[in-house]
N, C-alpha and C positions, 0 to 999 in steps of 0.2 A: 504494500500500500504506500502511496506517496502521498506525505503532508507537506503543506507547504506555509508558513510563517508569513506572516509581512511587517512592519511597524506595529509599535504600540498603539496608535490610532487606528490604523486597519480594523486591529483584531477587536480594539472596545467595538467600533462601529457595527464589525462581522456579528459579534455577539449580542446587542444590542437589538438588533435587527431580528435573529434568528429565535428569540425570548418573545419578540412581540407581535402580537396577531395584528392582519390588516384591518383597518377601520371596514364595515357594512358594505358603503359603495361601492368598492373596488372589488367584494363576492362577489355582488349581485346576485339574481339568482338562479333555482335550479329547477328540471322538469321535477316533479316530485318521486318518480319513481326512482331516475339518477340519484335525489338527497337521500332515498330510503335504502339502497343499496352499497351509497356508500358510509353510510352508517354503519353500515352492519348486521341490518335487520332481519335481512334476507338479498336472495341473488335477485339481479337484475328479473331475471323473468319470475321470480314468485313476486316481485312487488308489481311488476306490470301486472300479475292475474289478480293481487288484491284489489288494483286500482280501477278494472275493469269490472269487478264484479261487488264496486260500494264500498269497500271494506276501510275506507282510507278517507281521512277529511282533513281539509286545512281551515282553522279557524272557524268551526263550528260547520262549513259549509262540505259536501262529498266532495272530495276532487276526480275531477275530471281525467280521462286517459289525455295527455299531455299537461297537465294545471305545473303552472311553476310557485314553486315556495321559495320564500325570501325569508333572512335572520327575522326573526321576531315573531314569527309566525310560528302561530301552535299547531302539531299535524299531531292526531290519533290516528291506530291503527285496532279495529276490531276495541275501539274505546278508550284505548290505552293509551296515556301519552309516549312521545318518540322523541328522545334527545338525539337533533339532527348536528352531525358533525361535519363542521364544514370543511372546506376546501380552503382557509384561510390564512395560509401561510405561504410565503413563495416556494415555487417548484425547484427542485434539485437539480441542476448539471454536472454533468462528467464529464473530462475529454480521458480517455482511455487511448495508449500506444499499441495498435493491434500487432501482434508479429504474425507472421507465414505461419498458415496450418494450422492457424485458429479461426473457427468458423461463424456465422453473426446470427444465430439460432437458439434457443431456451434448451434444445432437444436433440442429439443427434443420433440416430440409429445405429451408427457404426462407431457408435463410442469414441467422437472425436471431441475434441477441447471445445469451450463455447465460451465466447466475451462476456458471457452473462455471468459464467460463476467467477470472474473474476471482480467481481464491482461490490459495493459496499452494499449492506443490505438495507432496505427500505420497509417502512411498516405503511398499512392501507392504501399503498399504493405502489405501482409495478416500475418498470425500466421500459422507456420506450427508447428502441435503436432509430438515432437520425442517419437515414438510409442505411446503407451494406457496402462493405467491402468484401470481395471474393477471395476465396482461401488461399490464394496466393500475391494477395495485397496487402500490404501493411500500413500503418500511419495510423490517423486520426480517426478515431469514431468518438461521438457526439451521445450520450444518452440522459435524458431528462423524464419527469414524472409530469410532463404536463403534452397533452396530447394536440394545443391546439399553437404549439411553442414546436414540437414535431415536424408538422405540419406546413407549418410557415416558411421552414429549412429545406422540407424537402418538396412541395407541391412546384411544378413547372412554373406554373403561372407568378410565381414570386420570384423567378430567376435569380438565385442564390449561387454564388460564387461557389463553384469547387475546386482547388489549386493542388496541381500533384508536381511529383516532383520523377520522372521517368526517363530510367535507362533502356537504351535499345541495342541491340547490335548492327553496326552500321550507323548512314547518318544522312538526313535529309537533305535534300539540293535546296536550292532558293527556292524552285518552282513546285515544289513540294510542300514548302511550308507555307507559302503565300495558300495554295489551296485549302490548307487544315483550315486556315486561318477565314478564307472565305467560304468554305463549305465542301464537303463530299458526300457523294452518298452511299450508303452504310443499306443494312437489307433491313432494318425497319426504317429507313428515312433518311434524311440530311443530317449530316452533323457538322459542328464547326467550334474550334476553339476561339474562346473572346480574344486569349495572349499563347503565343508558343514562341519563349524564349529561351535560345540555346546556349548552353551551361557547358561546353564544351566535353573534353573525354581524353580518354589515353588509350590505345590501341584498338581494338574492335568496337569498343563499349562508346557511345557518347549518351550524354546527360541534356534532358531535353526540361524545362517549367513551362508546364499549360496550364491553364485556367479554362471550364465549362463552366455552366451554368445551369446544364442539366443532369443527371444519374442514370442514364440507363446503361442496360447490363455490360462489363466490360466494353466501356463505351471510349476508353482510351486505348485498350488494346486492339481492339478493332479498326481505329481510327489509323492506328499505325501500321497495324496488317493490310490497310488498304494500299499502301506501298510496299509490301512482301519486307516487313522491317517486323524484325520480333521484341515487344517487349521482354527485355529478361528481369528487370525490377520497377517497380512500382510501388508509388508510398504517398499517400494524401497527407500533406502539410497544414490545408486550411479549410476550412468550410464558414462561409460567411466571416463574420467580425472573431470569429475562433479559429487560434493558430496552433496551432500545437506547439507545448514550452519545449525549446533545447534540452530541459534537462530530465525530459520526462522519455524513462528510458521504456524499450519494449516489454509489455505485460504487466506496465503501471499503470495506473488512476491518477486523476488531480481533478478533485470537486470543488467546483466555483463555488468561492465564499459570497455571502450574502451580499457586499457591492458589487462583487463581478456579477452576480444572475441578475441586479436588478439593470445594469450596462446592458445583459441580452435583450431583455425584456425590453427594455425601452427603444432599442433597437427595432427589434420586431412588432412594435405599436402594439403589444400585450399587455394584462394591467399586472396588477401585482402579481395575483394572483396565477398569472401564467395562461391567463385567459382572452381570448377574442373581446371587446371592452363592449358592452352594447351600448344601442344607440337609443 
């Protein structure tokens, strides 16, 4: 595990922060079934069948199959009162250094290594992986507890920087690069790097920094196979405003402390809470 120190003010403000719950507004609220399941109540689908079939009320009145409950609001279930727990504290980031032959999976059938049992453990809530790396790529992966923080990193539509750092064998001409750069097409579609700058090399090997913007599947190797050039190493450096530290060696952790997740967040126009903010 890798911890990492900073100044004395860092650490009061890290701590400070991570003691105090966010004021109301910034929850906001939730579908009622979502609030009853993450309570604890019950799983997701036994609270949608209570919801469905009356057994549920917010503030004296039945809730409805979609009704949202907000703090302050009283909800029984079959009578009872329900101490709803919220979502009120900022969400957790990781950058994790993946090495070779580690896989980005909960589960592997052939009993391989998985990024997951290497990470810190979480209570009432899970590890979401911001996209994948393939078993023979290393670097940076990204995992957080907030699904709509996720999201925002990996959906196309938000065109999030992805920065690698790739050796090949061999070495591109000018007229090869300029193409990366304005497009090729690949067998699901176009592809094109924003920057491919060359980092030079020593004998066979040269050292290539791109930057996409999208994730699809070995979409850098690909890229380079389209001029019969094999990547031999590959290694994600950055993904968005998250770089991976120098000193964060392979099969290590480093969990953004309470300034640096609200930096992401704020970034990503999430609220505290690591949420989509409504309108």
């Amino acid at each position: 595990m890798l911890v990492r120190h900073g100044n004395e003010k860092h650490e009061r403000q890290a701590l400070e922060l991570r003691e105090k719950r966010v004021e109301a507004h910034y929850v906001g609220d939730l579908r009622i079934q979502k609030a009853l399941a993450l309570s604890g109540v019950g799983s997701r689908r036994d609270c949608d069948e209570w919801v469905a079939a009356g057994r549920v009320s917010i503030d004296g009145q039945v809730a409805k199959p979609g009704a949202r409950v907000a703090m302050g609001n009283r909800v029984l279930v079959d009578g009872k009162p329900i101490q709803i727990k919220w979502p009120d504290r900022l969400p957790r980031i990781v950058m994790y250094h993946k090495q070779e032959g580690e896989i980005v999976s909960r589960d592997d059938p052939e009993g391989r290594t998985t990024v997951f049992e290497r990470l810190p453990k979480v209570q009432s809530s899970a590890w979401i992986a911001v996209g994948r790396l393939d078993f023979n790529t290393s670097g940076l992966l990204i995992f957080t507890t907030s699904g709509d923080l996720a999201n925002r990193l990996m959906h196309p539509s938000f065109e999030v920087q992805r920065e690698y750092a790739v050796r090949v064998l061999g070495q591109l001409t000018d007229e090869q690069k300029k193409e990366l750069v304005t497009g090729v097409t690949l067998e699901d579609g176009e592809a094109r790097f924003e920057m491919l700058e060359d980092q030079g090399g020593e004998g066979s090997n040269h050292w290539y920094r791109v930057i996409l913007k999208e994730g699809r599947n070995r979409e850098v190797r690909r890229m380079f196979e389209h001029f019969e050039l094999t990547v031999s190493r590959l290694m994600r450096v950055r993904f968005g405003m998250l770089a991976m530290p120098s000193r964060l060696k392979r099969g290590q952790y480093y969990e953004l402390d309470e300034p640096e997740v609200l930096s992401v967040l704020k970034w990503a126009g999430l609220s505290l809470t690591g949420r989509v903010p409504t309108r």
